[in-house]
N, C-alpha and C positions, 0 to 999 in steps of 0.2 A: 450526465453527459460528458463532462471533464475525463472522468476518470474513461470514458470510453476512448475518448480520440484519444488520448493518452496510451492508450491500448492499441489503439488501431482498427473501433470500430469502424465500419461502415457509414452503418446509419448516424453516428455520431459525429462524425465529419461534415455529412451533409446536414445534419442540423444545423452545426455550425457557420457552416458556411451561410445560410438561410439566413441566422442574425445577423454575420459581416455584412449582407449586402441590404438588412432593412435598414434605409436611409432614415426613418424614422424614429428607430430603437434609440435610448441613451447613448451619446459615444464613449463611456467607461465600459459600458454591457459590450458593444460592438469592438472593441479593441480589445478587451480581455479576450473576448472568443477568436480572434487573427491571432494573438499573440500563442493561444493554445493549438490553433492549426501549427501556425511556422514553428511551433517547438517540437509538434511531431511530425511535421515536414510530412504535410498532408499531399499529396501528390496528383490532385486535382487542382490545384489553390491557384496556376499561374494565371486564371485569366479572370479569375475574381481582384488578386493582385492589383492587376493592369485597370481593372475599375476602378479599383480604388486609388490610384495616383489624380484621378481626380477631383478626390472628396478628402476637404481640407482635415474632416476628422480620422483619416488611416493614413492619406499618402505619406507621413515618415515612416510608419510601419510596413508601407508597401515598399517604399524605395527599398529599404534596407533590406527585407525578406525577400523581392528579387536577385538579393545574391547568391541564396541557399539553392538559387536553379539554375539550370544551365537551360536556355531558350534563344532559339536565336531571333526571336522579335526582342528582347529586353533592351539592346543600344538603341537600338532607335527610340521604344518606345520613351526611353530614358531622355534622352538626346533631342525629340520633341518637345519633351517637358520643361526641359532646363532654361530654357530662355524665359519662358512663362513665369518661373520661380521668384518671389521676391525675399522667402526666407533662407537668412545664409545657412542654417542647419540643415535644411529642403537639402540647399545645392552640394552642401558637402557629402551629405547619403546620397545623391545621386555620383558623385564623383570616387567614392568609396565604393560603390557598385559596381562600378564601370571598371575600378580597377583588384577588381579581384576576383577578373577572370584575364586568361590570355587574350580570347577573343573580344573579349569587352573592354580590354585594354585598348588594340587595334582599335576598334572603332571609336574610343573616345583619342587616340594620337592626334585619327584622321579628323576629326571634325575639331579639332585645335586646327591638324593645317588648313582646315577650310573656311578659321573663322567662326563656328557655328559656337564653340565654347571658347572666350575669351584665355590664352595661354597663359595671365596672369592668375586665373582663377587653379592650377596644378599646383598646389603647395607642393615645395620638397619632402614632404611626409609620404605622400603620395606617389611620389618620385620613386621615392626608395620603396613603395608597399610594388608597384609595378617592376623594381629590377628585381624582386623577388619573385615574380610571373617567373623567370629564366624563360622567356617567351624569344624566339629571333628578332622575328616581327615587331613584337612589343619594344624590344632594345634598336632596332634599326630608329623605328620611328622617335622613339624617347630621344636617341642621339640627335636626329633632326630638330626635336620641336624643344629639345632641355639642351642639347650642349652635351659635349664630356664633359667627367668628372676629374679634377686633380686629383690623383691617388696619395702621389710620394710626399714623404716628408716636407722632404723640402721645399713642396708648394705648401702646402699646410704653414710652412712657417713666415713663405713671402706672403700669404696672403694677410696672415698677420700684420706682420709688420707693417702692408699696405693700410689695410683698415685701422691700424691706430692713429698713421699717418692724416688718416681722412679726416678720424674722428678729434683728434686734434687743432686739426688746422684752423687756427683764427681768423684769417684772411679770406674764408667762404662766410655764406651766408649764414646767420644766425640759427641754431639748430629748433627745432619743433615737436616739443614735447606731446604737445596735442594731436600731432601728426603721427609720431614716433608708439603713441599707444592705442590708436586706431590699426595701426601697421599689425601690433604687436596680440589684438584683439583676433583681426583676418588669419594669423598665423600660428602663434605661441601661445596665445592663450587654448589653442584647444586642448592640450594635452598639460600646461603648466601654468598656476596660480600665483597673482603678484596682489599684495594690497588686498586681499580676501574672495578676487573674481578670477574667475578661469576653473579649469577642469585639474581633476585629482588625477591624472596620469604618471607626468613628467614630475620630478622634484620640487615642492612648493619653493618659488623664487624670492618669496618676499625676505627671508633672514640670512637669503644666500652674501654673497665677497661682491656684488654687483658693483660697487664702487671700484673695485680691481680695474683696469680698464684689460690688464694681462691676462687675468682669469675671466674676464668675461668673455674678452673675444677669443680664448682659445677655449672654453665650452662650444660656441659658436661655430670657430671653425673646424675644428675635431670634436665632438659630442661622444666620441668611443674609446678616445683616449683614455679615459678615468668615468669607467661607471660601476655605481652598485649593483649589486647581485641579484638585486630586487628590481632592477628595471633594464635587468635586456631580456629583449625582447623573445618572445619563442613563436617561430613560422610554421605552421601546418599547412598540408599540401593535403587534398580531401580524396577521395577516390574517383571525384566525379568531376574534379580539375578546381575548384576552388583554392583560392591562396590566404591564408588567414595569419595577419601579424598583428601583434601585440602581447601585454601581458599577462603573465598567469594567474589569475582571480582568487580562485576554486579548483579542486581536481577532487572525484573519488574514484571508483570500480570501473565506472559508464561513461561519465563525458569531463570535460575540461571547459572551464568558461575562461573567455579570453578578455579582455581589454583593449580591443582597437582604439584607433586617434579619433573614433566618433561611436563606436557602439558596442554594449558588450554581446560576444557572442556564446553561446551554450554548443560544445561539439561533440558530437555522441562518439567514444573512443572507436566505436564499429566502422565508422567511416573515412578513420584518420589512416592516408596512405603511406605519410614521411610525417615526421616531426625532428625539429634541432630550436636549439638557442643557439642566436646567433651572437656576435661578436660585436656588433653593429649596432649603433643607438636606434632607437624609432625616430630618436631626430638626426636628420640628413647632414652632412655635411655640408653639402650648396644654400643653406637656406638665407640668405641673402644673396643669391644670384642674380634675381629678376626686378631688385630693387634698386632706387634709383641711387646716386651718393647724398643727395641730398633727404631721402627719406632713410638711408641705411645711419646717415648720420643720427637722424632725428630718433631711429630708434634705439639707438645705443644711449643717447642722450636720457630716455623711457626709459631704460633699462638699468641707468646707474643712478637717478634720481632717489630719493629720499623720503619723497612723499606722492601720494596718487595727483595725479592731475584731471582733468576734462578728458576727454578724449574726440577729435576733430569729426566733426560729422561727416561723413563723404554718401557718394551716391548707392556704395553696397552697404553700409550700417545705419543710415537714414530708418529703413523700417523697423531697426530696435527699438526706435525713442520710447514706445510703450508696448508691453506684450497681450496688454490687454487682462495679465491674470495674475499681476503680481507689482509689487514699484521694485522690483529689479531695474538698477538704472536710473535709480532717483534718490534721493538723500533727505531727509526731513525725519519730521516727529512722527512715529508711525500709530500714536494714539491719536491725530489730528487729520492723520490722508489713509486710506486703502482704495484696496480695486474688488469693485462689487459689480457684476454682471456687466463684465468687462469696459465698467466705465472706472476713471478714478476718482475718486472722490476726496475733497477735503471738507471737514465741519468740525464746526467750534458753538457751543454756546457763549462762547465772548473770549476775547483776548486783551492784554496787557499793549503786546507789542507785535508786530508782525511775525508770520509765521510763513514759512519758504518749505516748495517742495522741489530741490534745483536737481535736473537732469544731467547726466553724467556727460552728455551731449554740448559741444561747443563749435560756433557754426562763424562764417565769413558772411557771405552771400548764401541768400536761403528765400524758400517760400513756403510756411508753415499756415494750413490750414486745417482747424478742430472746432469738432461741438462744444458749446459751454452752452448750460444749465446753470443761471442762478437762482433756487431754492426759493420763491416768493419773491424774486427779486430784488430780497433783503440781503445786506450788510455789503461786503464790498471785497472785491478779488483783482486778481489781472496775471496777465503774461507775461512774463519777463522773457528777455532776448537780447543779444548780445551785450550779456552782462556779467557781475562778478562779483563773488561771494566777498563780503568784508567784515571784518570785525567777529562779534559772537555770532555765526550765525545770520547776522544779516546777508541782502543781495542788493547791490546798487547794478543801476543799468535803466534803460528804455522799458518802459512800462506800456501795453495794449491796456486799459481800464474795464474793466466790469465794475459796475455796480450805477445803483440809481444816480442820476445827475455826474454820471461819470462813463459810461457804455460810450466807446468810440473816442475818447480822445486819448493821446500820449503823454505819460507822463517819463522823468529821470528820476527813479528812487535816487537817494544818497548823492545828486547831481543838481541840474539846475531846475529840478521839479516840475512843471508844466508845460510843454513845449507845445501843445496842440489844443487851445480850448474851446475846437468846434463842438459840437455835441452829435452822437450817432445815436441817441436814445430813438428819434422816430423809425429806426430801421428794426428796433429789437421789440422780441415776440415776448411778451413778459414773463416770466415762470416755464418758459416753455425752451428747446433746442432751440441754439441761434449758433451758427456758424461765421466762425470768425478767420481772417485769411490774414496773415500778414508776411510784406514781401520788404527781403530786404537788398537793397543791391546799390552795393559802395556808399555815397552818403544817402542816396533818395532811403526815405519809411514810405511805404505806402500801408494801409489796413482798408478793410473792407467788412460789413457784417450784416450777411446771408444776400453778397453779393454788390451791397451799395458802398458806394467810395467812402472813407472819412477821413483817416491822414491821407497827407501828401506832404511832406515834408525833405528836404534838399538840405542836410543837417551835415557840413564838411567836419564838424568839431567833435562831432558824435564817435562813440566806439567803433571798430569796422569790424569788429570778433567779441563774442564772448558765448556763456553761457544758455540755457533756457531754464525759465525758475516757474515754479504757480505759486501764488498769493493765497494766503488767507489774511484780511488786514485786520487790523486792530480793532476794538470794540466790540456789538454785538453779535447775538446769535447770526452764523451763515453757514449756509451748505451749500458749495457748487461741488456742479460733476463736469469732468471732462472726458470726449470718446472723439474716434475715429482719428487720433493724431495723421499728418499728411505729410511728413517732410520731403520738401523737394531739395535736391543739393547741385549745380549746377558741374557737369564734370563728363567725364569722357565714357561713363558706364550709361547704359541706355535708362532713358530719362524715363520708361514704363516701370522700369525696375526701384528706381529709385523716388518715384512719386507713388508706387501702389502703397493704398491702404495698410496699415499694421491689424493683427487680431485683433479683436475686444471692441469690433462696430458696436455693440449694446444695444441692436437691432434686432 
C-alpha cells in the first residue's frame, strides 16, 4: 500500500486514510500512514486533517500538514484550537501554519489585534517568516501589531550601545538567570543549543564568545551581519502560494528538504515557483523587542553565564515539567529513575546514601499536584520543592514525605529537618495511587493527600524559590512511581493553560 500512495493510487489513499481515522489502531501504524498521505500530498486529506487536530495522537501532524493546503477554513479552524493548547510545540505548529500563507498570515495579525492569540506568543522568527509572505495586507497589519523595524546602521549601533548600557547597569534590580533561560527556552532555544538542550538549527551556543558582552549583543542585534554559508537561509515560494524558509537539509533530481524554526519540510521541485537564499538570518533582528528590560537583562545575564542554571517555571512551560515518555528535564542516575507507561519511576534494591531525580524546573509561588505510588508501601521517598542542589549531588530544601510513618509530614533535607510532625498516613491508600497536592504561596506550605489537609505551615525563614527534586532515600529495597504531574504557576497566561495536565496520565 506504501508504494501505491507513493504512486498515486486511488484505492491506496483511501486505505490509508481508513487507518488515520481508526481511533483504535496503534498510534505509530496511524502516523506512519498521515505521514505517507502528506508526503504525497493526498488531495482528499483536508478534512481527515481537521479531525485529527483533535486526537492528541496526530494533531502535531495535522497542525503542520495543514500548511501543504491552501483552505479557507484552516485559520479559523487553527485559531479555535489555539487557546485549547497547552503544548508549546502544539502552539508553535499552529503559529508556523498560520504564517506560511498570506491569507493565513492576515488572519492570524487579526486575532492578535482581537486578543484571541496573546501578541507575545509572535516570536520574531515568525516575524520575519511573515515579511517573507511580501503580502500588503500581511505587512500593514505586522506594522500594526510588531512595530517597524530599524533598518540603518546606525540604529543597529544605538541599539547596541543602549542594551549594554542596560545590561550593565548596577543600580537596577538584580538580574535573573532563571528567568533569563525560561525567556531563552520560549524563544532561542528553538532553533540554537546551550548546555546540551535546544534544537540543531542555529549555531550550537554553548563554546560560542558569550562572555563578550560586544559580541553577543551585536549577534543579537544584527544576526546577518556575519553568518556562515551554512546557515542562511533559503525561501521558496510554492505554486500554490505557500512560503517556506529555512535551511537546506538534502537536495537531489526531485525535492529539497528544508529546515524550518519548527519542522522539516520535504518539497517536490515540480512545485517550487521562486527559490533565492537570502541575505538575512532566520533570526530576526527585533528579537528582544517585546521583552521587558528587566527580562532582556536577565536573558543576557543566561546568555553569558558559564554554567546551566534551573530555569524559572512560568505558566507557558509549567506543562514541560514531565513529558510523560522520557526524564528530559530531570537530572539523576538514570540506572535508578525511567519513565515506563508514562509514569516515572524510581527503584533501588537498597541504597548508601540518598539519590535525587531534581527537575530542571525552579518555581516561587506554585501549586503542584501528582500521583505517587509507593511499591508495597516499602522504603521511603518524598518531594522536594523549593530547594537546592548542594554538594556531590545532594538536594537540600522542603521535603513533602512518602513513606510508612512518614506519608504527610514536612521535612528540611540539609536544614532544620522536621518542621511538620503531624502524620497523613490515615488519608493514604497503601500500595495503591494516592494523590498528593502541595501549594506554595510566600511563607504559608500547605499539602494535602487525595484531597485531606496535612501541612499548614506559616514558615517566614523558609526558602521563597527554589528547585523540585524526587527522592529515592537511603536503605532498603523501594520502587515509587510518579504520573499526572499538575503545575499550577500563578501569572498573567490563562490559568487552564498552565494547570492542564502534561502527557503520560499512565491511565
Amino acid at each position: 500500500l506504501g508504494l501505491g500512495v507513493k504512486f498515486g493510487d486511488a484505492a491506496a489513499f483511501a486505505a490509508f486514510r481508513e487507518i488515520v481515522k481508526k481511533s483504535d489502531a496503534a498510534s505509530a501504524v496511524r502516523r506512519a500512514a498521515l505521514d505517507d498521505l502528506l508526503a504525497a500530498k493526498d488531495p482528499e486529506l483536508v478534512p481527515i486533517l481537521y479531525q485529527s487536530l483533535s486526537d492528541p495522537a496526530l494533531r502535531d501532524l495535522a497542525i503542520r500538514g495543514l500548511a501543504q493546503y491552501r483552505d479557507a477554513e484552516t485559520p479559523s479552524r487553527l485559531l479555535d484550537l489555539y487557546g485549547k493548547l497547552t503544548s508549546l510545540d502544539d502552539k508553535r505548529a499552529v503559529l508556523g501554519t498560520l504564517a506560511s500563507r498570506g491569507e493565513y498570515g492576515v488572519a492570524l495579525l487579526k486575532a492578535i489585534e482581537r486578543k484571541q492569540v496573546p501578541g507575545t506568543d509572535l516570536t520574531a522568527d515568525l516575524v520575519r517568516q511573515l515579511q517573507y509572505l511580501k503580502h500588503d495586507e500581511v505587512n500593514r497589519l505586522l506594522n500594526e501589531v510588531w512595530g517597524s523595524a530599524r533598518e540603518t546602521a546606525a540604529d543597529k549601533v544605538a541599539q547596541i550601545a543602549a542594551l549594554k548600557q542596560l545590561a550593565t547597569d548596577a543600580g537596577r534590580p538584580a538580574v535573573d538567570p532563571a528567568l533569563g533561560r525560561a525567556i531563552f527556552q520560549k524563544t532561542c532555544q528553538k532553533c540554537h543549543v546551550l548546555y546540551g538542550v535546544g534544537e540543531k538549527i542555529g549555531p550550537d551556543l554553548t563554546g560560542s564568545n558569550r562572555s563578550d558582552l560586544d559580541y553577543l549583543l551585536s549577534n543579537i542585534v544584527d544576526p546577518s551581519a556575519v553568518m556562515a554559508k551554512e546557515y542562511q537561509p533559503t525561501v521558496i515560494a510554492t505554486q500554490d502560494g505557500r512560503v517556506i524558509t529555512g535551511l537546506v537539509r538534502a537536495e537531489d533530481d526531485r525535492s529539497v528538504t528544508v529546515q524550518t524554526a519548527d519542522a522539516v519540510v520535504l518539497v517536490p521541485k515540480s512545485e517550487i515557483d521562486e527559490r533565492s537564499v537570502s541575505t538575512k538570518s532566520m533570526m530576526p533582528d527585533d528579537q528582544l523587542k517585546l521583552f521587558s528590560e528587566h527580562e532582556t537583562r536577565s536573558l543576557i545575564a543566561y546568555l553569558r553565564g558559564r554554567q546551566q542554571t534551573a530555569m524559572l517555571a512560568t505558566p507557558s512551560n509549567a506543562p514541560l515539567m514531565f513529558n510523560g515518555q522520557s526524564l528530559a528535564g530531570w537530572s539523576g542516575d538514570s540506572s535508578l529513575w525511567r519513565v515506563e507507561n508514562g509514569e516515572l519511576v524510581g527503584q533501588t534494591d537498597g541504597l548508601k546514601r540518598n539519590e535525587w531525580l531534581v527537575s530542571d524546573l525552579t518555581a516561587d509561588d506554585f501549586v503542584l499536584t501528582v500521583q505517587v505510588k509507593l511499591v508495597g508501601n516499602a522504603g521511603n521517598s518524598g518531594l522536594q520543592f523549593r530547594s537546592r542542589t548542594v554538594g556531590e549531588g545532594d538536594v537540600a530544601g522542603y521535603q513533602a514525605d512518602i513513606g510508612a510513618g512518614w506519608w504527610g509530614k514536612l521535612y528540611e533535607e540539609h536544614g532544620r529537618a522536621l518542621l511538620w510532625d503531624k502524620s497523613g498516613e490515615a488519608h493514604v491508600k497503601n500500595g495503591d495511587w494516592n494523590e498528593y497536592r502541595i501549594e506554595a504561596r510566600g511563607s504559608r506550605i500547605r499539602t494535602w493527600i487525595n484531597g485531606q489537609p496535612c501541612v499548614d505551615l506559616d514558615d517566614p525563614p523558609g526558602a521563597k524559590r527554589g528547585v523540585f527534586a524526587l527522592q529515592l532515600h537511603s536503605g532498603g529495597r523501594t520502587e515509587v512511581r510518579f504520573r499526572d504531574f499538575r503545575l499550577e504557576i500563578p501569572g498573567s497566561e490563562s490559568t487552564a493553560a498552565s494547570a492542564a495536565k502534561t502527557s503520560g496520565s499512565g491511565q
